[in-house]
C-alpha positions in Angstrom: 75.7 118.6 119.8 78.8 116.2 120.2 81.6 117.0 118.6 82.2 115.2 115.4 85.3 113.0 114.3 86.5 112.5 110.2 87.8 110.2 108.7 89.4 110.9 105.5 91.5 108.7 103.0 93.3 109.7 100.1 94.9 112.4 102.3 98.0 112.7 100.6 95.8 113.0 96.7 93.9 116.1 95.8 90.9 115.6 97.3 91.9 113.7 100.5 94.1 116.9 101.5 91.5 119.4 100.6 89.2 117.9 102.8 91.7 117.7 105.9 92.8 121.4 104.7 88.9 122.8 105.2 89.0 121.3 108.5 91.8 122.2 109.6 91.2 125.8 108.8 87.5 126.3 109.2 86.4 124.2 112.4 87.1 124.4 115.7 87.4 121.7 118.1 83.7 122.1 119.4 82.7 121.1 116.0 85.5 118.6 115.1 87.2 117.1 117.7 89.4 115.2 116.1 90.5 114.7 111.9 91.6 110.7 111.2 93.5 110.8 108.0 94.9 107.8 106.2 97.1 106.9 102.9 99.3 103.8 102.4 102.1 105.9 102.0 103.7 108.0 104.8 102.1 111.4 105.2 103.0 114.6 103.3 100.7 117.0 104.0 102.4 120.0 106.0 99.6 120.0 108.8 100.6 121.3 112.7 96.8 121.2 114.1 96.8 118.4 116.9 93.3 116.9 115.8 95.0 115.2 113.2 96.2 111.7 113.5 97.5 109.8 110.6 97.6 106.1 110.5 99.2 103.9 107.3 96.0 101.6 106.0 96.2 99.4 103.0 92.9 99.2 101.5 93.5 96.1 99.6 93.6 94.1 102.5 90.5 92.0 103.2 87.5 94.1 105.0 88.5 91.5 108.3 92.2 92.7 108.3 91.4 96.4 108.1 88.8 96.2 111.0 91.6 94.8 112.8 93.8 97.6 112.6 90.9 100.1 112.5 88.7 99.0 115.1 90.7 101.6 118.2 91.5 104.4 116.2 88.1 104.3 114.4 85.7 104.1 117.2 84.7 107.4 117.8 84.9 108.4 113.8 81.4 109.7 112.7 81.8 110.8 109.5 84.0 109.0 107.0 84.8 110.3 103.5 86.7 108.0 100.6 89.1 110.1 98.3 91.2 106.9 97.4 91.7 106.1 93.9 94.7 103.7 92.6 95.2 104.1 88.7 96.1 100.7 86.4 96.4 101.4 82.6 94.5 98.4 81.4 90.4 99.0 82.0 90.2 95.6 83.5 92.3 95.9 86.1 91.5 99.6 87.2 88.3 98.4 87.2 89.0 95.5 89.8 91.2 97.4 91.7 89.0 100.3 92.7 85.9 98.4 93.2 88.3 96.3 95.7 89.4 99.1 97.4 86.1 100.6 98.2 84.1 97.4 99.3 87.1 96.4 101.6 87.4 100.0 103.1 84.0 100.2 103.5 83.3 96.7 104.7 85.7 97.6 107.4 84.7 100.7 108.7 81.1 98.9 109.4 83.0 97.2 111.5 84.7 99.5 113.5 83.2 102.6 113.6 80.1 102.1 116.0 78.7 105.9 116.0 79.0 106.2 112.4 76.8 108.8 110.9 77.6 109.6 107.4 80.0 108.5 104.5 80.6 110.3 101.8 81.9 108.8 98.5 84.1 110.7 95.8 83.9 110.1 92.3 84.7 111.7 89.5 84.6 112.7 85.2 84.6 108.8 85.0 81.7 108.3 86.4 79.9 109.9 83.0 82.2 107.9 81.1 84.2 110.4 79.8 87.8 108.7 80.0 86.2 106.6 77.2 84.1 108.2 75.0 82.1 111.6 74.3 79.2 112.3 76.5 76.9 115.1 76.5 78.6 118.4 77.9 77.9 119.7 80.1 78.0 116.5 82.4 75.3 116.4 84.8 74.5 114.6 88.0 70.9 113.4 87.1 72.2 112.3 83.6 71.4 108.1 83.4 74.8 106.1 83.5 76.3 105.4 80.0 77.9 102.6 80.4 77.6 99.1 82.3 78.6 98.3 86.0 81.5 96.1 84.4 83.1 99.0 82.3 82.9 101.7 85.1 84.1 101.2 88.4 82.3 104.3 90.5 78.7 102.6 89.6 79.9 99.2 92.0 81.1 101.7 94.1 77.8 103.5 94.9 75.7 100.7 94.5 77.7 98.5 97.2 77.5 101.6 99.7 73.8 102.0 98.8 73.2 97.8 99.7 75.1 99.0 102.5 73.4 101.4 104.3 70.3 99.3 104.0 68.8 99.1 107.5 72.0 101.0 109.1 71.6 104.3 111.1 74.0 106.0 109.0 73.4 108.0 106.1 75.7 108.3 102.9 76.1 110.7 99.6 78.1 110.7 96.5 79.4 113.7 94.4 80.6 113.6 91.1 82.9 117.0 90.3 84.2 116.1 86.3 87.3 117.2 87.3 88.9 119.0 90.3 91.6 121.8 89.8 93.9 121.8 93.2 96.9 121.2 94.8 98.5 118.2 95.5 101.4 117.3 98.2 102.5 114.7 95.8 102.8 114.6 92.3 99.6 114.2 91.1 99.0 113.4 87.1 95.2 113.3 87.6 95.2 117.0 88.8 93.5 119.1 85.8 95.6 121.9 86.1 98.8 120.3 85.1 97.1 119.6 81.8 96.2 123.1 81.0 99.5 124.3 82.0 101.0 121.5 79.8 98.8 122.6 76.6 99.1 126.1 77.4 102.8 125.7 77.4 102.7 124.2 74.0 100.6 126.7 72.4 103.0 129.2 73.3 106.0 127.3 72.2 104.5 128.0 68.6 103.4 131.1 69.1 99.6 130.3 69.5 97.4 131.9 71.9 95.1 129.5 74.3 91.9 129.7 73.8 88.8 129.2 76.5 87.1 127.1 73.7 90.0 124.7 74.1 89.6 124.2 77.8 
């Protein structure tokens, strides 16, 4: 079997960097021969292994203007996984922007990564509409969707990759973890530990104990 090249973005967020990290520490070069890792801001992930090679994308640039700057460093990437996420406050616009940001990644990569074999798309608690009301607990990945395409922005997501891969010789999958406890080389506000730590913190200040029904 060929040896296999990633392509991760995100890598500086929580996921991103734990995917490079698993590489990095549990393949060799026989398996991986080289790890691809992208962010719009300058790397800082502490990484020495030499099959990674970080390049600066913008993923709201046009599917044509990526492809550009992808097409070389992305043509021998075979499996490509999407960790990016950009947060607005207003539902509208996070809603716009991350639909954007996938299509035009993905749109480019199509173009410019001829051996392709798999892409792997990250969503998240979101996706089961938690962030905006209650849903049944525990959240579950055959569970219908709860909301419409215009209020949720991970449904467009995985229905544009699914139109996608019609008739291509890749394949793709999606996971949905509700929420992801990790570290981040960045400061990270959608990490779910530094919310337990925060409400832990303040139950102690007033001399309450935390309890696991609160979690």
């Amino acid at each position: 079997m060929s040896p296999k090249t990633a392509f991760i973005t995100g890598v500086n967020g929580i996921t991103g960097s734990a995917v490079c990290e698993y590489l990095v520490r549990n393949t060799t070069r026989d398996e991986w021969e080289k790890i691809i890792v992208t962010s719009r801001s300058p790397l800082v992930l502490d990484v020495t292994d030499d099959r990674v090679e970080f390049v600066a994308l913008d993923f709201t640039k046009t599917p044509s203007e990526l492809a550009q700057e992808m097409k070389e460093i992305c043509k021998s990437v075979t499996h490509a996984y999407f960790a990016s996420y950009v947060h607005k406050t207003r539902l509208d616009e996070l809603q716009a922007a991350n639909t954007g940001l996938f299509e035009n990644f993905l749109g480019a990569l199509t173009q410019s990564a001829p051996q392709l074999e798999n892409v792997l798309l990250y969503t998240g608690g979101k996706y089961y509409g938690a962030a905006v009301k209650a849903v049944p607990m525990p959240c579950k990945e055959s569970a219908p969707r709860l909301m419409s395409a215009e209020d949720n922005f991970y449904y467009p997501q995985e229905d544009f990759l699914a139109a996608k891969q019609k008739n291509s010789n890749w394949s793709f999958n999606v996971v949905r973890p509700v929420g992801i406890i990790g570290f981040s080389p960045k400061p990270n506000g959608m990490n779910m530990a530094a919310s337990l730590a925060l409400r832990a913190d303040h139950r102690r200040s007033i001399y309450l104990r935390l309890h696991a029904f609160e979690l």
